[in-house]
OpenMM code with the backbone's topology and positions (N, CA, C; nanometers):
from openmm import Vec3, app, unit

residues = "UNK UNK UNK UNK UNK UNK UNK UNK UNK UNK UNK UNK UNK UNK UNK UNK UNK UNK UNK UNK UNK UNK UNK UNK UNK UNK UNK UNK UNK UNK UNK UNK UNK UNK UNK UNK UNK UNK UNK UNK UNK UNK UNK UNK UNK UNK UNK UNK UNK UNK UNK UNK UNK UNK UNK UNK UNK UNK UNK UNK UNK UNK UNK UNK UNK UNK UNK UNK UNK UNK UNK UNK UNK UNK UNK UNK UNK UNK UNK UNK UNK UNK UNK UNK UNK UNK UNK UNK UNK UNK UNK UNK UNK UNK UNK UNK UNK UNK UNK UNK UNK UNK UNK UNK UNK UNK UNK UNK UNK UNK UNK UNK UNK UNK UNK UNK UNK UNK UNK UNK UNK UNK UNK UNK UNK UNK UNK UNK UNK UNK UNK UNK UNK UNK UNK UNK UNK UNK UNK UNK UNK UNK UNK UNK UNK UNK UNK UNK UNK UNK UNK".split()
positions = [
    Vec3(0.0806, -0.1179, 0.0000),
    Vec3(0.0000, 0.0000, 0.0000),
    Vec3(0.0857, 0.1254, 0.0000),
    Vec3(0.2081, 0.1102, 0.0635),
    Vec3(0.2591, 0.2407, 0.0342),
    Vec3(0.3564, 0.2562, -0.0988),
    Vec3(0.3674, 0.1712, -0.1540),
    Vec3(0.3561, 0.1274, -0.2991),
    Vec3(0.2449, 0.2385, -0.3681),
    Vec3(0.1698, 0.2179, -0.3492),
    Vec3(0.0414, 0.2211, -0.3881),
    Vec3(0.0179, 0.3882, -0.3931),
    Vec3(0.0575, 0.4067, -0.2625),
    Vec3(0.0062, 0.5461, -0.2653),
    Vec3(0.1080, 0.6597, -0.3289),
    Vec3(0.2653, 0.6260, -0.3350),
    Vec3(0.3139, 0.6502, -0.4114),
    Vec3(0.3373, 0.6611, -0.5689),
    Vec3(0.2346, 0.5309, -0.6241),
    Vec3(0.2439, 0.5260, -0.7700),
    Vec3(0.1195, 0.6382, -0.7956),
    Vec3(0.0489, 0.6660, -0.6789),
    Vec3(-0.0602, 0.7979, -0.6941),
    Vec3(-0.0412, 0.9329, -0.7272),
    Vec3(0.0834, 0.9410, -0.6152),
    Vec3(0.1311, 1.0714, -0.6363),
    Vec3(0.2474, 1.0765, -0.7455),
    Vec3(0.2821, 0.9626, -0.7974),
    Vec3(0.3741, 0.9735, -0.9473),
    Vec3(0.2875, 0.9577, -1.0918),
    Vec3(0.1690, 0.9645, -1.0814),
    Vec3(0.0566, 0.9937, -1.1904),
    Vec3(0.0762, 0.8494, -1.2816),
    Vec3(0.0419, 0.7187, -1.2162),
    Vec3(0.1121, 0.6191, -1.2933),
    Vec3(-0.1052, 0.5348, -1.2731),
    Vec3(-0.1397, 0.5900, -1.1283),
    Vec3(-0.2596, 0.5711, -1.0967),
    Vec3(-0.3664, 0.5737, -1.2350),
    Vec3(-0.4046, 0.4244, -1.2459),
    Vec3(-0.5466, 0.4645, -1.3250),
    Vec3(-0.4701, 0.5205, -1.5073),
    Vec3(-0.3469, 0.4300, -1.5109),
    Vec3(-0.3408, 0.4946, -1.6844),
    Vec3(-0.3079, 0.3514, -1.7458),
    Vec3(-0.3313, 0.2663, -1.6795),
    Vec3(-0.3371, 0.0811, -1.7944),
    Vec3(-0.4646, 0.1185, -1.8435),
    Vec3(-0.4464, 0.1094, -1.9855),
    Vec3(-0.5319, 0.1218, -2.0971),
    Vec3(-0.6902, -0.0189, -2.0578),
    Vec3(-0.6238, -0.1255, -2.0385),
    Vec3(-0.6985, -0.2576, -2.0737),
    Vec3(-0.7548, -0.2497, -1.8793),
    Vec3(-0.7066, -0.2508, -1.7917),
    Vec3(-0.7293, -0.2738, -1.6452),
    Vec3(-0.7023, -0.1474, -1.5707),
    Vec3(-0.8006, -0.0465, -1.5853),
    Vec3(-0.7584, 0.0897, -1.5217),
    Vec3(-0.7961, 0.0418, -1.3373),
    Vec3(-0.6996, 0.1291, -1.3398),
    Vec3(-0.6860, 0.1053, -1.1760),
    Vec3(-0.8634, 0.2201, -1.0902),
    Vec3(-0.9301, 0.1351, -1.0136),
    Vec3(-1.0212, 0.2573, -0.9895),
    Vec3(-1.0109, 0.2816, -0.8320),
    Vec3(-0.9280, 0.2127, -0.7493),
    Vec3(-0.8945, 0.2462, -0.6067),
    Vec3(-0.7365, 0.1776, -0.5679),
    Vec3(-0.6965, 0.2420, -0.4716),
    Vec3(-0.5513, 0.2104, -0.4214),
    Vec3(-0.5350, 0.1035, -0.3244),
    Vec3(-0.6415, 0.0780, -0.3425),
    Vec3(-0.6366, -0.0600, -0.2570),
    Vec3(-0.6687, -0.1712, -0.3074),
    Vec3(-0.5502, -0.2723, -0.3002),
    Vec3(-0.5427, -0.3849, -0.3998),
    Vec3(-0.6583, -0.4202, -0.4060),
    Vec3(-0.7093, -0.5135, -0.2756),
    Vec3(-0.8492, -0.6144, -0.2628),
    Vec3(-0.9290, -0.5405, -0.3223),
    Vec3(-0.9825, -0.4362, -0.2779),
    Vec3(-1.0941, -0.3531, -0.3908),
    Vec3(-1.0788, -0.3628, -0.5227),
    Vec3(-0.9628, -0.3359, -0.6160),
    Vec3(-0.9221, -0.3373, -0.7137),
    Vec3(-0.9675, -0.4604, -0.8121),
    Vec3(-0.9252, -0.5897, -0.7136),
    Vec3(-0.9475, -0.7260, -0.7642),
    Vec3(-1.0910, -0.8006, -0.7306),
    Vec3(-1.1527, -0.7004, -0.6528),
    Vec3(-1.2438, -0.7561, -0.6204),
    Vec3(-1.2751, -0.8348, -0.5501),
    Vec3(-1.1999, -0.9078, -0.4632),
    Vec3(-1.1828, -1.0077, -0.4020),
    Vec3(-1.1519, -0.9986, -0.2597),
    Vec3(-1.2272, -1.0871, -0.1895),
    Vec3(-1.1992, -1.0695, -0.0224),
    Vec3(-1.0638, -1.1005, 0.0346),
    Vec3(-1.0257, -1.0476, 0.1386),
    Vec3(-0.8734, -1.0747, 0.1954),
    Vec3(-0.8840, -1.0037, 0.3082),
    Vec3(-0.7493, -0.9769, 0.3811),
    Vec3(-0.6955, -0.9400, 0.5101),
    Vec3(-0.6338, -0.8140, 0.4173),
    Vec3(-0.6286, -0.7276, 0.5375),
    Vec3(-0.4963, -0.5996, 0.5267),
    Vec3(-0.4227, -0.6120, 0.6582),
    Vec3(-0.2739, -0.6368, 0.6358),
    Vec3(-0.2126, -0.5593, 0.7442),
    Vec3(-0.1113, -0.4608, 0.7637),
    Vec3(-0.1229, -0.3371, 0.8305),
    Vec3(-0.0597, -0.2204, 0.7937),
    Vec3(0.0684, -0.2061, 0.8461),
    Vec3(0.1783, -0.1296, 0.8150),
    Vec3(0.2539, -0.1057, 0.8823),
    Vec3(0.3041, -0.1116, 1.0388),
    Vec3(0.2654, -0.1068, 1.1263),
    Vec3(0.2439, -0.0878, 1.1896),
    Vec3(0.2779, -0.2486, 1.2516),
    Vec3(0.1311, -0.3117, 1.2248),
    Vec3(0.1696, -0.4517, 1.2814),
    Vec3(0.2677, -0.5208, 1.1984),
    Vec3(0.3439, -0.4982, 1.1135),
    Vec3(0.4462, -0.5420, 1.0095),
    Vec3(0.5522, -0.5686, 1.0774),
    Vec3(0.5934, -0.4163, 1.1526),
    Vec3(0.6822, -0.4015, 1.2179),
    Vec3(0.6585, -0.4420, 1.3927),
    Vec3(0.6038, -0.4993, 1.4164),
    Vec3(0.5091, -0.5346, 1.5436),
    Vec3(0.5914, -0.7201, 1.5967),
    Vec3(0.5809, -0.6985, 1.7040),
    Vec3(0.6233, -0.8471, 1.7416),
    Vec3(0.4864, -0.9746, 1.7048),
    Vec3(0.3599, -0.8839, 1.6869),
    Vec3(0.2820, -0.9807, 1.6533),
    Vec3(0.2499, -1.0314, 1.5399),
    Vec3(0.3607, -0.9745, 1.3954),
    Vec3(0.3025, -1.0283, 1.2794),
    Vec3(0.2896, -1.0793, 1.2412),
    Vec3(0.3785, -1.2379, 1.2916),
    Vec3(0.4001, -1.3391, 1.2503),
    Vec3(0.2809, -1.4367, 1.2612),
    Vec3(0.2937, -1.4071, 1.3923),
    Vec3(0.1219, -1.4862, 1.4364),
    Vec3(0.0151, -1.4278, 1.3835),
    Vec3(-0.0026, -1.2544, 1.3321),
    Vec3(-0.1114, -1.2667, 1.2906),
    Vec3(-0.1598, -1.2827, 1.1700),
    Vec3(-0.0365, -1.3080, 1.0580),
    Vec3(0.0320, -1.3361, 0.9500),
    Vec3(-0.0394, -1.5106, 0.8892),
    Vec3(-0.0170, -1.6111, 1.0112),
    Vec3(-0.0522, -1.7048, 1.0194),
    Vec3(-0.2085, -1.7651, 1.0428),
    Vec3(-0.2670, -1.6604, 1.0880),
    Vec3(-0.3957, -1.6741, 1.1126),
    Vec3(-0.4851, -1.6517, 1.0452),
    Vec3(-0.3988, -1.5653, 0.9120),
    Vec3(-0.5186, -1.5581, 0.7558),
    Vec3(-0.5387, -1.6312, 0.6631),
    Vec3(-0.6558, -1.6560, 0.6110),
    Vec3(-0.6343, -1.7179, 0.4872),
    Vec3(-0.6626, -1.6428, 0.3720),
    Vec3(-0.6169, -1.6891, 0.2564),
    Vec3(-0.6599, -1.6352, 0.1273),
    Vec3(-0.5111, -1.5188, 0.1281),
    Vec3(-0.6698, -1.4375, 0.0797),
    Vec3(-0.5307, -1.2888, 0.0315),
    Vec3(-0.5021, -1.2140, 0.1465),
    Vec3(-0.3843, -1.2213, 0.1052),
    Vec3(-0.2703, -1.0959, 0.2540),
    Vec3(-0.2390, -0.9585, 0.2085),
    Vec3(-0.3030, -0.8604, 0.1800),
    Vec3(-0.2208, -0.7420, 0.1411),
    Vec3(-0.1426, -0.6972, 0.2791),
    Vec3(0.0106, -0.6634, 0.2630),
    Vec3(0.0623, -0.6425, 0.3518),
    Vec3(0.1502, -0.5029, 0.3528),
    Vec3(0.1059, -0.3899, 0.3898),
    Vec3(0.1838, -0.2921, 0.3574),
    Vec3(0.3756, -0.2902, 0.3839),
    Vec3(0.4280, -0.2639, 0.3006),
    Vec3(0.5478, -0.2562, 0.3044),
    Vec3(0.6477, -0.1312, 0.2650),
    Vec3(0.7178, -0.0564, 0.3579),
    Vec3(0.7849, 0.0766, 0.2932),
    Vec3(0.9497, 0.0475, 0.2201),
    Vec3(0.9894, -0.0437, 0.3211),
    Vec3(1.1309, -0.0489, 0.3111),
    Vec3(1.1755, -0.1937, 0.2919),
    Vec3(1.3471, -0.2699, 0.2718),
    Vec3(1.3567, -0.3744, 0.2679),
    Vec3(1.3482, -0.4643, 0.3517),
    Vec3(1.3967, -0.3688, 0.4641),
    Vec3(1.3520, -0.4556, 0.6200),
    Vec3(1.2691, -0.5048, 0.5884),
    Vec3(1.1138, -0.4208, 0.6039),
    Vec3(0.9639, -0.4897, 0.5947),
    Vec3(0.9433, -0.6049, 0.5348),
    Vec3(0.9939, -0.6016, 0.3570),
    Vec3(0.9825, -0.7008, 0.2863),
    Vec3(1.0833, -0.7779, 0.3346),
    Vec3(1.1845, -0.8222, 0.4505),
    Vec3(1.2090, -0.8960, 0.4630),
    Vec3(1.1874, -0.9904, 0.5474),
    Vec3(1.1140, -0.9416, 0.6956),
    Vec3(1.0111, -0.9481, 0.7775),
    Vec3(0.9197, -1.0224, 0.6726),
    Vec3(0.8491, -0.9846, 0.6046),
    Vec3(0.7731, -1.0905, 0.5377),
    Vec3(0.8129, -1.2106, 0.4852),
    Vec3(0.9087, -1.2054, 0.4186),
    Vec3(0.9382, -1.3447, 0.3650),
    Vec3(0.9825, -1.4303, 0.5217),
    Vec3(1.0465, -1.3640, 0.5724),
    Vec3(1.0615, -1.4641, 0.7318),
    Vec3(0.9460, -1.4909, 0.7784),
    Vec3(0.8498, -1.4651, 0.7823),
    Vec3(0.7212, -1.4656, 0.8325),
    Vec3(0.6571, -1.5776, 0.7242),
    Vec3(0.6653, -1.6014, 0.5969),
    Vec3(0.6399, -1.7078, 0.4938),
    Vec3(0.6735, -1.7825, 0.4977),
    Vec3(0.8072, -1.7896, 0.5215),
    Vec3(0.8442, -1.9636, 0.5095),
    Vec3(0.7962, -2.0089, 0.6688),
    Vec3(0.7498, -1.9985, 0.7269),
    Vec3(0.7612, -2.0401, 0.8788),
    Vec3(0.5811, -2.1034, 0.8526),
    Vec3(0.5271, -2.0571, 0.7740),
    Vec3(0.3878, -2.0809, 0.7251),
    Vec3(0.3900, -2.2293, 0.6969),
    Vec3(0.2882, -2.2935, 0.7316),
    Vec3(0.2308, -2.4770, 0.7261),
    Vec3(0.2611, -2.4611, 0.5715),
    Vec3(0.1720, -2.3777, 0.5207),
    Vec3(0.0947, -2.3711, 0.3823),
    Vec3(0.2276, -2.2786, 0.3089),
    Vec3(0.2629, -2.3251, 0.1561),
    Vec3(0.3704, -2.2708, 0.1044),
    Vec3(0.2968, -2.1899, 0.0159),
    Vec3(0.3076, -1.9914, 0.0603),
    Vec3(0.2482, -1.9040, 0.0157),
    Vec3(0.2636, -1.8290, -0.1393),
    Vec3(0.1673, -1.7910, -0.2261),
    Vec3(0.2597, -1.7425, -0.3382),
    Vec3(0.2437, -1.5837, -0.3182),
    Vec3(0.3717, -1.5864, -0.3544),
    Vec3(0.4396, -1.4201, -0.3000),
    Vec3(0.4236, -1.3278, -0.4195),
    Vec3(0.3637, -1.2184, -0.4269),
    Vec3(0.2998, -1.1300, -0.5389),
    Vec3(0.3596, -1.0080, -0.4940),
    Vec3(0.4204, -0.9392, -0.5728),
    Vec3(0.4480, -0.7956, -0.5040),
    Vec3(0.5623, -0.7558, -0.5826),
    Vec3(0.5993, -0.6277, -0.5871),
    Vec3(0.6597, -0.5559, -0.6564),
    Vec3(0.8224, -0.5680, -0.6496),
    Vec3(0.9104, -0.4703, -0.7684),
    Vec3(1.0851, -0.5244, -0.7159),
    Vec3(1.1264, -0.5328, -0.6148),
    Vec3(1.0716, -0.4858, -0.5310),
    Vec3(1.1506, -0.4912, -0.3713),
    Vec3(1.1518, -0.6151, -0.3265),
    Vec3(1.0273, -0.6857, -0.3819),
    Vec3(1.0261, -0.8353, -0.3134),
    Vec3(1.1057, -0.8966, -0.3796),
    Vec3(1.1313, -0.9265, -0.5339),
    Vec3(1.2223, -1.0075, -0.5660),
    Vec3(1.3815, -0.9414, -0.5577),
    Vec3(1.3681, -0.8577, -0.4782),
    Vec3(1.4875, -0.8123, -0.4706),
    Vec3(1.5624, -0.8864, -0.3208),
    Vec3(1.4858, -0.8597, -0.2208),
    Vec3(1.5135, -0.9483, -0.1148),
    Vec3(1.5001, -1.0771, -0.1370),
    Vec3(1.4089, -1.1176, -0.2216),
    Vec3(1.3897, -1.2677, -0.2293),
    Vec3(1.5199, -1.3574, -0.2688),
    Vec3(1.5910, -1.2630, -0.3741),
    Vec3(1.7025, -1.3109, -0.4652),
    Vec3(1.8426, -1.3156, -0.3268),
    Vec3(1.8155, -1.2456, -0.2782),
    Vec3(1.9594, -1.2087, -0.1815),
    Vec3(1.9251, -1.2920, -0.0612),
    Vec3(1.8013, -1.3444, -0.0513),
    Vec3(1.7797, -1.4381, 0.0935),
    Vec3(1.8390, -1.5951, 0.0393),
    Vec3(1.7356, -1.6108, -0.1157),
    Vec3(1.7821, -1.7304, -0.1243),
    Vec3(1.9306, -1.7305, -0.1486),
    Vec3(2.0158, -1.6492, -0.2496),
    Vec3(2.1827, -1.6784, -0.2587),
    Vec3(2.2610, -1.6670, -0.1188),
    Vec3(2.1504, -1.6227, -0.0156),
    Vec3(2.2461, -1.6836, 0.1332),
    Vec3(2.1926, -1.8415, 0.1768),
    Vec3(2.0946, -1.8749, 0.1572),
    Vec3(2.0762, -1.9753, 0.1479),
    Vec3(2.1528, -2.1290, 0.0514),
    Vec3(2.1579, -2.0796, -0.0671),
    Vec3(2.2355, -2.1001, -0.1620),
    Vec3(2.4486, -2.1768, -0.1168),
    Vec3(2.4391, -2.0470, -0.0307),
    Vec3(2.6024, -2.0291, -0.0113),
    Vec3(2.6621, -1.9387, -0.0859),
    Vec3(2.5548, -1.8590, -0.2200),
    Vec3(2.6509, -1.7523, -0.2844),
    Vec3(2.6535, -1.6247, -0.1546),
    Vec3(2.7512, -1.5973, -0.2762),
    Vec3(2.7955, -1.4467, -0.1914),
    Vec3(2.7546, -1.3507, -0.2224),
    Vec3(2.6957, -1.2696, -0.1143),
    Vec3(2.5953, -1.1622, -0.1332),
    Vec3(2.6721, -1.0455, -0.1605),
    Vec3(2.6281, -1.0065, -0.3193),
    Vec3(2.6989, -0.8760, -0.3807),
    Vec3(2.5690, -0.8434, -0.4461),
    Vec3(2.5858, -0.6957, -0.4767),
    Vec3(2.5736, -0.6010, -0.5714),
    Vec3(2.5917, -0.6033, -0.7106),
    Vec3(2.7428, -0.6494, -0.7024),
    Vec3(2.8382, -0.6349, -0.8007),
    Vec3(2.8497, -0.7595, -0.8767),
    Vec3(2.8539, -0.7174, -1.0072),
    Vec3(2.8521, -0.8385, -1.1149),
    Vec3(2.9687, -0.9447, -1.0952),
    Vec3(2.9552, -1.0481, -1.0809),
    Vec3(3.0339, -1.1666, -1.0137),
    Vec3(3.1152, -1.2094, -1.1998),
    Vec3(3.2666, -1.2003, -1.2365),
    Vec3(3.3108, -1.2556, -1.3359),
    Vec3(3.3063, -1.3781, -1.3227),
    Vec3(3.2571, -1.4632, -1.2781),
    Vec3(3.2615, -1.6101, -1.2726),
    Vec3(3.1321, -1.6177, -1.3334),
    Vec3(3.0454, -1.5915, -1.2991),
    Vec3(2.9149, -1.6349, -1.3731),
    Vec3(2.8683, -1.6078, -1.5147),
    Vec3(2.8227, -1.7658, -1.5652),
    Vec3(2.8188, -1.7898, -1.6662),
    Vec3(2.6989, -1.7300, -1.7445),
    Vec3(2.6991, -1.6479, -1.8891),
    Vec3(2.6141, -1.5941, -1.9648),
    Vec3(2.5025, -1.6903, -1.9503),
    Vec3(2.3784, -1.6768, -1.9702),
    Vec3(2.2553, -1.7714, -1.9622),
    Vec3(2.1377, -1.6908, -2.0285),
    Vec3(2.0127, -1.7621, -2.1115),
    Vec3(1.9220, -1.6938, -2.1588),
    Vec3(1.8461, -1.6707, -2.0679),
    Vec3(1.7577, -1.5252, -2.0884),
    Vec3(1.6611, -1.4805, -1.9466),
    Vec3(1.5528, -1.4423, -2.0390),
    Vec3(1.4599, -1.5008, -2.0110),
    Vec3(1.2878, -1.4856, -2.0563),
    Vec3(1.2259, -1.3819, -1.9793),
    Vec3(1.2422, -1.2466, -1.9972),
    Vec3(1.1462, -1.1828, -1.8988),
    Vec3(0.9873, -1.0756, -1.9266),
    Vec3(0.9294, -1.1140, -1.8631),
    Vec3(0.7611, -1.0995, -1.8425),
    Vec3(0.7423, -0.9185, -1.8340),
    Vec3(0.7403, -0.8809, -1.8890),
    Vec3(0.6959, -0.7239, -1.8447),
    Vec3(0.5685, -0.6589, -1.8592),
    Vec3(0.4230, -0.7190, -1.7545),
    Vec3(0.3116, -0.6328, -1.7903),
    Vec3(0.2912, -0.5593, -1.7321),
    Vec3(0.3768, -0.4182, -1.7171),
    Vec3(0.3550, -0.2748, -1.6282),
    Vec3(0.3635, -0.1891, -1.7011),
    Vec3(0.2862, -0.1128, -1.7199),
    Vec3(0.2387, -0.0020, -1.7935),
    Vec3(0.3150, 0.1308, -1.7311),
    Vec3(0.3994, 0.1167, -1.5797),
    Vec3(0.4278, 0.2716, -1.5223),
    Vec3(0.5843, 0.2823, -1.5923),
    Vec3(0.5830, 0.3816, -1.5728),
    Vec3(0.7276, 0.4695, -1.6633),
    Vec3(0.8222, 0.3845, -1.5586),
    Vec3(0.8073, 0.3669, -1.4674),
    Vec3(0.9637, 0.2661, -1.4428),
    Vec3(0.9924, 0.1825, -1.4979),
    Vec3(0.8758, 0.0923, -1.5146),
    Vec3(0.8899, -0.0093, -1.6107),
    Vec3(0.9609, -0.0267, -1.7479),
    Vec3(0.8736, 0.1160, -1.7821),
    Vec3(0.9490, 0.1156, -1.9094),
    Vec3(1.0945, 0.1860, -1.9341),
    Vec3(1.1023, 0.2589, -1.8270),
    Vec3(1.2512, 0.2861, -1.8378),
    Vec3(1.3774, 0.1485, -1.8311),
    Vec3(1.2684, 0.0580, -1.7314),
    Vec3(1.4046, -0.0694, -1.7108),
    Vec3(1.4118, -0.0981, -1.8412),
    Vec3(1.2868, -0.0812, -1.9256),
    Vec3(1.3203, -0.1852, -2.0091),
    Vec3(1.4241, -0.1207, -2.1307),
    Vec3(1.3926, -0.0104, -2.1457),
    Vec3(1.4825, 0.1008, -2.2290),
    Vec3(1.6361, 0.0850, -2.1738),
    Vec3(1.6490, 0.1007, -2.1012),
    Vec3(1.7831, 0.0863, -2.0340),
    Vec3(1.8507, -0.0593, -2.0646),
    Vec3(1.7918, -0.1845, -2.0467),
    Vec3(1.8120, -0.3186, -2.0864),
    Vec3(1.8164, -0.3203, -2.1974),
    Vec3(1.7828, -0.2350, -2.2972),
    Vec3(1.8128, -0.2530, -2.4845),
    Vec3(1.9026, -0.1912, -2.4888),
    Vec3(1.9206, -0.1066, -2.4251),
    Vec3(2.0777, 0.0126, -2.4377),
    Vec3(2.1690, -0.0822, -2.4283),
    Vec3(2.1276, -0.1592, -2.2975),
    Vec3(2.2977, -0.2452, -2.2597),
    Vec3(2.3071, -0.3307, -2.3128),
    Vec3(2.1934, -0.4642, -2.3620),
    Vec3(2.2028, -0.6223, -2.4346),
    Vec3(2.1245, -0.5708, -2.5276),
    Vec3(2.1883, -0.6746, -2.6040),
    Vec3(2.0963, -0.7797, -2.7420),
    Vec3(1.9845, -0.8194, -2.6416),
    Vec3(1.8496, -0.7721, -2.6926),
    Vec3(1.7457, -0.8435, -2.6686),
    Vec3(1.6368, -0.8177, -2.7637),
    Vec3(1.5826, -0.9017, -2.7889),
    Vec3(1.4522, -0.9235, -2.8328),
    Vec3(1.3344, -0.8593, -2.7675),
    Vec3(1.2038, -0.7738, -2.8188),
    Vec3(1.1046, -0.6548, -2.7534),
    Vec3(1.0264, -0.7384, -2.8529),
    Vec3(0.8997, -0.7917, -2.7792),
    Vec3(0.7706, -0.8415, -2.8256),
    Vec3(0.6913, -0.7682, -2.7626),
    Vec3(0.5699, -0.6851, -2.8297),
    Vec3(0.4989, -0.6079, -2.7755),
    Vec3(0.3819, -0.6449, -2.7987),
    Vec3(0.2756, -0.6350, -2.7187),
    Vec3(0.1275, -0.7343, -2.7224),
    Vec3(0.0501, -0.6151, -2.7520),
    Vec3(-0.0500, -0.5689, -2.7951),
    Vec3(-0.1039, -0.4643, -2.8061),
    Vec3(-0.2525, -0.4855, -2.7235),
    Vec3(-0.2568, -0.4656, -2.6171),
    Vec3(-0.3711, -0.4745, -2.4827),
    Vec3(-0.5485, -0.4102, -2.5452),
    Vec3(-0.5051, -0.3410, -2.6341),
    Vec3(-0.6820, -0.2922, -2.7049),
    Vec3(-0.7336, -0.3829, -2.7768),
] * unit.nanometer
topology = app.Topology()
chain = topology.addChain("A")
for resn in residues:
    res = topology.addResidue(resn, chain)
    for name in ("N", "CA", "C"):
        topology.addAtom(name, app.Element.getBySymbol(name[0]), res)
């Protein structure tokens, strides 16, 4: 959500052509029943447990990486193996939890040992970050741009 309220005040709110956004709040959005939990209890000694006590959909507000990382600790500890939806921040921690898990070594920095590999990647975001990553990724590689036309 604070996602959310930020992509408001960056005018990104309500401009997907095919799925206009008509409130900032996910569950409304999708229509669909769920839990919210805010900041607040995120950062709370009780989130875990109260984390565990929902079912279905979790919107979980998140500002920083801490938070999103608090969450994924809070997921795997779950009976039920959760699917995790949410923006770069999450696969950003996600990537650096599992390569400690892994045994790699947690960098930043482009590792010369690792081997070139093909990457298939999914891009349906309509906000100017998006499309800047993706502008920026043709600058630097050879890649291939398939564009779907959503009308």
């Amino acid at each position: 959500m604070g996602q959310q309220r930020a992509a408001h005040r960056h005018g990104e709110y309500a401009s997907d052509p095919k799925t206009p956004v008509t409130s900032v709040r996910v569950l409304t959005q999708l229509g669909i029943s769920g839990q919210e939990i805010d900041l607040a209890t995120l950062r709370s000694d009780r989130f875990a447990a109260q984390l565990a006590e929902h079912r279905g959909a979790v919107v979980i507000d998140a500002e920083r990486e801490e938070d999103i990382a608090r969450i994924l600790a809070a997921a795997v500890q779950l009976e039920e193996t959760p699917l995790l939806v949410g923006a770069a921040g999450l696969s950003d921690v996600l990537g650096k939890q599992l390569a400690r898990v892994s045994g790699e070594p947690e960098s930043d920095a482009p590792s010369d040992e690792r081997v070139a590999a093909p990457v298939l990647a999914v891009i349906g975001s309509m906000s100017a970050s998006a499309q800047q990553q993706i502008a920026r990724l043709a600058a630097a590689c050879e890649i291939a741009l398939v564009d779907v036309d959503v009308r």
